[in-house]
C-alpha positions in Angstrom: 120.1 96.8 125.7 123.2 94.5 124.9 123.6 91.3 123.3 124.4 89.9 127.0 121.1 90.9 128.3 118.7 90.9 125.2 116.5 87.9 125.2 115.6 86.0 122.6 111.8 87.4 122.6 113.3 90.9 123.1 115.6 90.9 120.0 112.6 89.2 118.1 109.8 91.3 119.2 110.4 94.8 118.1 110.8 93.2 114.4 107.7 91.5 114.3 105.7 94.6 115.6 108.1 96.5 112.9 107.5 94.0 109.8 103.6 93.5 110.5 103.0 97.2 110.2 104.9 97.3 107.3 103.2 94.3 105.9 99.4 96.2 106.7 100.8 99.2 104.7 102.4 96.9 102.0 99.6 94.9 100.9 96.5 97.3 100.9 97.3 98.6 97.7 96.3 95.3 95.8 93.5 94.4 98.7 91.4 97.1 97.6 92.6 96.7 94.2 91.2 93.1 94.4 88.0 94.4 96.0 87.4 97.2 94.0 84.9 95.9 91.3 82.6 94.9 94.1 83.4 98.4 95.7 81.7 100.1 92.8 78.9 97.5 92.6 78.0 97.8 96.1 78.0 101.8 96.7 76.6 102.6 92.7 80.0 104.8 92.9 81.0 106.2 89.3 83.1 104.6 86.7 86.7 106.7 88.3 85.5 105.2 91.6 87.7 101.8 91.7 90.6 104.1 90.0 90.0 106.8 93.1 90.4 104.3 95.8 93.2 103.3 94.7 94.9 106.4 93.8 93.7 108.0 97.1 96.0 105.8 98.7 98.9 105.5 96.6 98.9 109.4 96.1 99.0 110.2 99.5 101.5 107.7 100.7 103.7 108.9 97.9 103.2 112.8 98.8 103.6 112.4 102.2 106.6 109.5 103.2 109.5 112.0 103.4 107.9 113.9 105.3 106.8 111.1 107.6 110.8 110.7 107.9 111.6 113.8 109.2 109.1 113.7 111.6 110.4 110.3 112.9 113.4 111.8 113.2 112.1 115.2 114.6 109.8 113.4 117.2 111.2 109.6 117.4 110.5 106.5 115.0 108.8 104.6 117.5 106.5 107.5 118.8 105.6 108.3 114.9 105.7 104.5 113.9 102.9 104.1 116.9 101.2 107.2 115.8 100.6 106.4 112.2 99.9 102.7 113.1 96.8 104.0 115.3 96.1 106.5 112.3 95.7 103.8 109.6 94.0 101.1 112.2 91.1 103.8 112.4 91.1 104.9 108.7 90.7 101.2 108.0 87.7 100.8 110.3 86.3 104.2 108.6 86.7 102.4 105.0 85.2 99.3 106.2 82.2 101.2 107.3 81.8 104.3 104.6 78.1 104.0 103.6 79.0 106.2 100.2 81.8 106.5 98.1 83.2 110.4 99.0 83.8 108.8 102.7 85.4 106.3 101.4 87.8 107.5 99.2 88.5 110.4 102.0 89.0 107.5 104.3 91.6 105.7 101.7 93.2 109.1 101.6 93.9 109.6 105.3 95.2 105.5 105.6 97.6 106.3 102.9 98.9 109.5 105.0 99.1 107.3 108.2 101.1 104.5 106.2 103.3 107.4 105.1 104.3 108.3 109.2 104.7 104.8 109.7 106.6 103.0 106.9 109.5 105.2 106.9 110.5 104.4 110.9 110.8 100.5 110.2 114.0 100.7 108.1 115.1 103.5 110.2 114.2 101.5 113.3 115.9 98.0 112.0 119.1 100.2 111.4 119.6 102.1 114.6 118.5 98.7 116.2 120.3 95.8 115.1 124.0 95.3 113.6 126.1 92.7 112.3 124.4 89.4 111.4 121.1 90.4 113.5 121.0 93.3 111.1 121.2 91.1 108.1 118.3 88.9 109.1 116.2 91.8 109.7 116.8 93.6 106.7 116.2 90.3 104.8 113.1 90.2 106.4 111.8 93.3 105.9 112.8 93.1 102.2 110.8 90.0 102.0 107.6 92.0 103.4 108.8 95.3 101.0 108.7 93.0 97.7 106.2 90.6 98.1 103.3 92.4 100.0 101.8 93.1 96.9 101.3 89.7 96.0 100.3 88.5 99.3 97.5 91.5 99.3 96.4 89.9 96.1 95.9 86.9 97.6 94.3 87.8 101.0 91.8 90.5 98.9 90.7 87.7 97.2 90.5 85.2 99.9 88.5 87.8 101.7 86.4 88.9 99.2 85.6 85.1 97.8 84.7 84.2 101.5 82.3 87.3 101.8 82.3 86.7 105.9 79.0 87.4 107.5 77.9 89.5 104.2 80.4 92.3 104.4 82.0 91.4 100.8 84.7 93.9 100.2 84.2 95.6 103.7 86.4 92.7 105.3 89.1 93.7 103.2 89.7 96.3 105.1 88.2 95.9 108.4 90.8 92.8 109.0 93.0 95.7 109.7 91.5 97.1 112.9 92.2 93.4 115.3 95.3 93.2 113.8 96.0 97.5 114.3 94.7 97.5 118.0 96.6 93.8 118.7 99.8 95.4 117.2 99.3 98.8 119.1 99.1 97.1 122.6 102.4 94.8 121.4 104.2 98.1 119.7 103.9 100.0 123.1 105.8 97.3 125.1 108.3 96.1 122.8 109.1 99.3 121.4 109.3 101.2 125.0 112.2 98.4 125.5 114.3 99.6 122.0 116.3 102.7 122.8 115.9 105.6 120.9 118.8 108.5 120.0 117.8 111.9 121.5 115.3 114.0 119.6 116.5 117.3 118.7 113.7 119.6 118.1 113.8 121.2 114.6 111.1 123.0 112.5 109.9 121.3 110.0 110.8 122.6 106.5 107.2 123.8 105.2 108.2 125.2 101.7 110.4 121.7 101.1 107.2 120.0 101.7 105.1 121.9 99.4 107.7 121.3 96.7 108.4 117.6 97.3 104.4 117.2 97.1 104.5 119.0 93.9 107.4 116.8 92.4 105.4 113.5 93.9 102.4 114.4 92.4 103.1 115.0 89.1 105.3 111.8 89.0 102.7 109.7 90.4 98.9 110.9 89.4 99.6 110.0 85.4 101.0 107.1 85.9 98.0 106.0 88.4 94.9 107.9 86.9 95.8 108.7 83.9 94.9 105.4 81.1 91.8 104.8 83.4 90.1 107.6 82.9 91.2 108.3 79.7 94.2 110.9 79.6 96.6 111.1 76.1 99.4 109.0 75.9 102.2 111.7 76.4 100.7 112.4 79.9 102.7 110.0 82.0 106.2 111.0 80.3 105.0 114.5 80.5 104.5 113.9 84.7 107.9 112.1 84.6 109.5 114.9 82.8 107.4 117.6 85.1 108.1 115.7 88.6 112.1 114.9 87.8 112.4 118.7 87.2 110.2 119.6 90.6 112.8 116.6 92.3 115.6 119.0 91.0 114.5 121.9 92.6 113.3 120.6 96.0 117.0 118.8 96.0 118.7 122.6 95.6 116.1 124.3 97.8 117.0 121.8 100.7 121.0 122.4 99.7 120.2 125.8 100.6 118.9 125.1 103.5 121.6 123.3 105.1 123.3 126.3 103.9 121.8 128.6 105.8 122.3 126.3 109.0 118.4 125.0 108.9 117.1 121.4 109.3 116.3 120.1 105.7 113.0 117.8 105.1 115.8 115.4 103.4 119.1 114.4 104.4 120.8 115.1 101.4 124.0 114.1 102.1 123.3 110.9 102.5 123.2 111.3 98.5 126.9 112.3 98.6 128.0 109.6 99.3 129.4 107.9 96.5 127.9 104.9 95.5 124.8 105.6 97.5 122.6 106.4 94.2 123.8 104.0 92.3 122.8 101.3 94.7 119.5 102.9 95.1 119.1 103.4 91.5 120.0 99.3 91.0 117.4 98.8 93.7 114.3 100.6 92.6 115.1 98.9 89.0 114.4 95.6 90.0 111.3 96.9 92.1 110.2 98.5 89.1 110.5 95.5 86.9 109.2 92.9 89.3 105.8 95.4 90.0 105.4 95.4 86.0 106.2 91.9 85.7 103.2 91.1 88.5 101.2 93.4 87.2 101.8 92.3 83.4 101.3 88.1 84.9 98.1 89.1 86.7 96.9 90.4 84.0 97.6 87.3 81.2 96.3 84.9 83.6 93.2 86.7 84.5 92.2 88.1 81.7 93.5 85.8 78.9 93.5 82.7 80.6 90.3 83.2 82.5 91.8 83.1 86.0 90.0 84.0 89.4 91.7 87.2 91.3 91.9 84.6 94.0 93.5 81.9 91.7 96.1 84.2 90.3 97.5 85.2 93.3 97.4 82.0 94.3 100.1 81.1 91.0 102.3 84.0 92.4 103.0 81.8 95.4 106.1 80.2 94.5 107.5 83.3 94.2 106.8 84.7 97.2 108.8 80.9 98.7 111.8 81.9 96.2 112.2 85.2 97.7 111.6 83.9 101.4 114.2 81.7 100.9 116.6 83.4 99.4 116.0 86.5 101.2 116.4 84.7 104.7 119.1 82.9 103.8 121.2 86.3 102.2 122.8 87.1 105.9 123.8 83.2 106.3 125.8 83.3 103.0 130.2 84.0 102.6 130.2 88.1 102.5 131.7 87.4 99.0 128.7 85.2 97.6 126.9 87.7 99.5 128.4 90.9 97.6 127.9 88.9 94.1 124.3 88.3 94.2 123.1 91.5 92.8 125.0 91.0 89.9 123.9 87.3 89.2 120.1 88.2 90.4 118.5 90.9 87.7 119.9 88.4 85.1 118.1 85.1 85.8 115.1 87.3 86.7 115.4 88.9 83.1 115.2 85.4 81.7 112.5 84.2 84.1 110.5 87.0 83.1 111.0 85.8 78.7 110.5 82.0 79.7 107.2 83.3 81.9 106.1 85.6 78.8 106.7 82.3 76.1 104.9 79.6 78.7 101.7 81.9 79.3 101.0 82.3 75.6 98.8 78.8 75.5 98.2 78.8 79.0 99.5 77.9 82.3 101.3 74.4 82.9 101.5 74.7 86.8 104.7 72.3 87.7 106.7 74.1 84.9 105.4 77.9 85.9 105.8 77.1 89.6 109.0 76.3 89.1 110.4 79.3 87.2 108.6 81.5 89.8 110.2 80.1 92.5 113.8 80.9 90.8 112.4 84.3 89.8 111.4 85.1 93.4 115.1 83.9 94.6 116.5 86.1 91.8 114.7 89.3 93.0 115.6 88.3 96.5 119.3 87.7 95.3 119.2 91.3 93.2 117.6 93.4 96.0 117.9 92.4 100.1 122.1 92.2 99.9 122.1 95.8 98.0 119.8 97.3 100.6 121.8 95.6 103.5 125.4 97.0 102.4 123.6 100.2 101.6 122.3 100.6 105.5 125.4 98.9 106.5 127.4 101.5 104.7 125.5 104.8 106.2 125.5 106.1 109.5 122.9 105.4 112.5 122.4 109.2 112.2 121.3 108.8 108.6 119.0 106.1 109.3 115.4 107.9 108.4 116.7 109.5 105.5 118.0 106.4 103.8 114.6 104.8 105.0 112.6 107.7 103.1 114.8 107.0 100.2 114.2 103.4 99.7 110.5 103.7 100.8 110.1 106.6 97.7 112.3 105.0 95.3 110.8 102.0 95.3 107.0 103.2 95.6 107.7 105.3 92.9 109.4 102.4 91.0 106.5 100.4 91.3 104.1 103.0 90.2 106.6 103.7 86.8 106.8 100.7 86.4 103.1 98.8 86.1 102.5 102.6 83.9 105.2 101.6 82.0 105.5 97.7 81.2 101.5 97.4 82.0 100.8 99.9 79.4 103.3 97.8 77.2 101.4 95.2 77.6 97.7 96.6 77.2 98.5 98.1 74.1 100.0 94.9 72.6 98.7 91.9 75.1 99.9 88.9 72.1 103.5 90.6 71.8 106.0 89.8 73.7 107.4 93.7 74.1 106.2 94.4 77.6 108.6 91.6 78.8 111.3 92.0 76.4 111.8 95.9 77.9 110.9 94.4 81.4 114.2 91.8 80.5 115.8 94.8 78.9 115.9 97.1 82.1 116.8 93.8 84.6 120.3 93.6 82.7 121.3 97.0 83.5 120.7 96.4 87.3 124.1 94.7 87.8 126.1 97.4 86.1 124.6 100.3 89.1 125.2 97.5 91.5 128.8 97.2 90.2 129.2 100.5 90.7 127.7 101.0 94.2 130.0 98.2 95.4 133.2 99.5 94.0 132.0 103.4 95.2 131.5 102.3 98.9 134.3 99.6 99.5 136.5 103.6 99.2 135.9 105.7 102.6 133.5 108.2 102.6 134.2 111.6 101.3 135.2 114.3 103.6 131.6 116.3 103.3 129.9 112.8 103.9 132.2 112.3 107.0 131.1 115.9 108.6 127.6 114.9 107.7 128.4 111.8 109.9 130.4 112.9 112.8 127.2 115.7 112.9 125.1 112.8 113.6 127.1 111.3 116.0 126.4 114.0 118.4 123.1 112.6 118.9 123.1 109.7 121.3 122.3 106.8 118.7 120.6 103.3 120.3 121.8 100.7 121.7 121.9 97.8 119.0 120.9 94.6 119.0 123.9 92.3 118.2 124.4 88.5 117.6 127.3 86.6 116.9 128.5 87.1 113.0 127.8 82.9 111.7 
């Protein structure tokens, strides 16, 4: 496929099919987190039940998305993109219909493990796919998707939910996934047979770098999602942090020895090596992490101290999900020197979005004024976070695609998680004080100074290791991308 002969339609469709999957994965997270008090209602579950629906989900996703990488890239995106989509369009329909609570929670379980074989091959996909200013757009897209699908799950869950269509109630919230799964199944197979795909070279998976990555994940993650709803001491989340940085430690040296041996790592490590690369990741997952806490922290204050609907404060969070489409879409149209600036002027304005946010909400919620200051906020994340993750991919090689894609999928998941555990618990413990968004502020203003750092690392060639890495890659036929004219 070349620029000459790619159709409009044909550059367009394998994003869409791409994005919407993503979106699906994205927003059923706060869907269900909308829906859950009814959940529990409805099926006489136990208290843990909402928490369990939730966590099923998130747990899995998190355990499992590397993993889901290196099988895209053992197998091929598109075939593993396709196979978790048809996974999680049938765990949907199995939620949607559980007549107890164990079923459904299994059910939640298997959709997050489906959503972990698809969301990895998206980024991957988009990178192999598109270049120059095509690229751009994409990536601002799916960045768009990444950041705001939380919000925009909000919303739909309590759309869904308030409508209670033909008596279903919460059912809806997930059965709306199985017209859109089978629609975007029949679409995925034809525009995705058109994208070309680098040769597969078959390579065993590495089982005992599973098992430890699913160690690591786990006690990172369960804390932080279980642990103040049902009730665990305070020092259990930095205790999980503490335990699952450690386990991160040594899956990273058992897959060094792997490629020392001449095996197929679960991770690309190298992609770590080169420099800059974590610093820009690091700068990206910090404004994830602050913007989840921040929504999470708003959501909060509006429903339960200004008496808000679910429905109604989603609703509020629109403006920022404009912000961010604008800015976001309108990244890859900029001068590449605006471009390279913006995340070091976005975190800031975010940081004092997020104090002017935290003083207006103390008496309530004037709606021109709010709206306002969430639509900068959204451009601000937009302007802190697509541009990074576009010179990042930008910066790697095609061969490197999945594992940069199982980076940024992790990082920020696991941003998000730290981050509601962190600034929500901030802001449980002292809901009149203005502490969870002076920390949230606090952590925003040391996003520009990774960013600085990433840009400075990667305008220097790669190191030699990193070069090997790359020139390994190349060995692999890598697809045909989908170019347009640089604007």
């Amino acid at each position: 496929m070349t620029s000459t002969t790619t159709t409009t339609q044909g550059r367009r469709a394998p994003l869409v099919v791409l994005l919407t999957g993503q979106a699906m994965a994205s927003m059923d997270t706060s869907i269900a987190a909308v829906a859950a008090p009814t959940i529990r209602l409805d099926l006489a579950g136990p208290p843990a039940l909402a928490q369990l629906v939730l966590a099923g989900y998130t747990l899995a996703f998190a355990v499992l998305v590397v993993t889901g990488a290196r099988l895209g890239s053992r197998h091929g995106p598109a075939r593993v993109f396709l196979l978790g989509l048809s996974g999680f369009t049938m765990a949907s329909l199995a939620c949607g219909l559980a007549p107890d609570p164990v079923t459904l929670v299994g059910a939640r379980v298997v959709q997050g493990a489906m959503a972990a074989l698809m969301v990895p091959q998206v980024l991957a996909l988009i990178q192999a796919t598109y270049v120059g200013a095509a690229r751009g757009r994409a990536i601002g897209a799916y960045s768009l998707i990444l950041a705001l699908g939380v919000a925009a799950g909000q919303v739909a869950g309590g759309l869904l939910v308030t409508l209670d269509a033909g008596g279903l109630a919460w059912r809806t919230a997930f059965l709306v996934n199985v017209p859109v799964g089978a629609v975007l199944l029949v679409a995925g197979r034809r525009a995705l047979a058109a994208v070309p795909t680098a040769t597969v070279r078959p390579a065993a998976l590495d089982l005992p770098g599973v098992l430890l990555l699913a160690a690591a994940m786990l006690a990172l993650v369960t804390p932080a999602v279980l642990g103040r709803d049902l009730g665990w001491p305070d020092w259990s989340t930095p205790a999980g942090v503490a335990a699952g940085v450690l386990g991160v430690g040594v899956f990273l040296r058992h897959e060094h020895g792997v490629i020392r041996r001449g095996g197929t790592p679960l991770l690309d490590v190298a992609v770590l090596t080169r420099v800059g690369v974590p610093a820009g990741l690091l700068a990206a997952c910090l404004v994830m992490g602050c913007y989840a806490g921040f929504l999470f922290t708003l959501t909060l204050r509006l429903q339960e101290g200004l008496g808000f609907t679910a429905l109604a404060a989603g609703l509020a969070f629109l403006p920022y999900a404009a912000g961010f489409a604008l800015c976001g879409l309108a990244v890859s149209r900029l001068p590449a020197r605006l471009r390279d600036a913006l995340p070091l002027l976005g975190p800031p304005v975010l940081a004092a979005v997020v104090l002017l946010v935290a003083m207006l909400t103390r008496h309530g919620w004037p709606w021109l004024p709010g709206s306002l200051l969430l639509l900068v906020g959204g451009a601000a994340h937009a302007a802190g976070f697509t541009p990074l993750v576009d010179r990042l991919a930008t910066a790697l090689p095609a061969g490197a695609a999945t594992a940069f894609s199982a980076l940024i999928s992790t990082g920020t998941l696991l941003a998000a998680v730290l981050g509601v555990a962190v600034i929500g618990g901030l802001h449980l413990a002292r809901p009149d004080a203005p502490v969870a968004a002076l920390v949230t502020a606090g952590l925003l203003v040391t996003a520009p100074v990774a960013a600085l750092r990433c840009a400075r690392a990667l305008r220097r060639p790669a190191g030699p290791s990193f070069a090997a890495t790359d020139a390994a890659s190349s060995s692999v036929a890598a697809p045909a991308a989908v170019t347009e004219p640089e604007r």
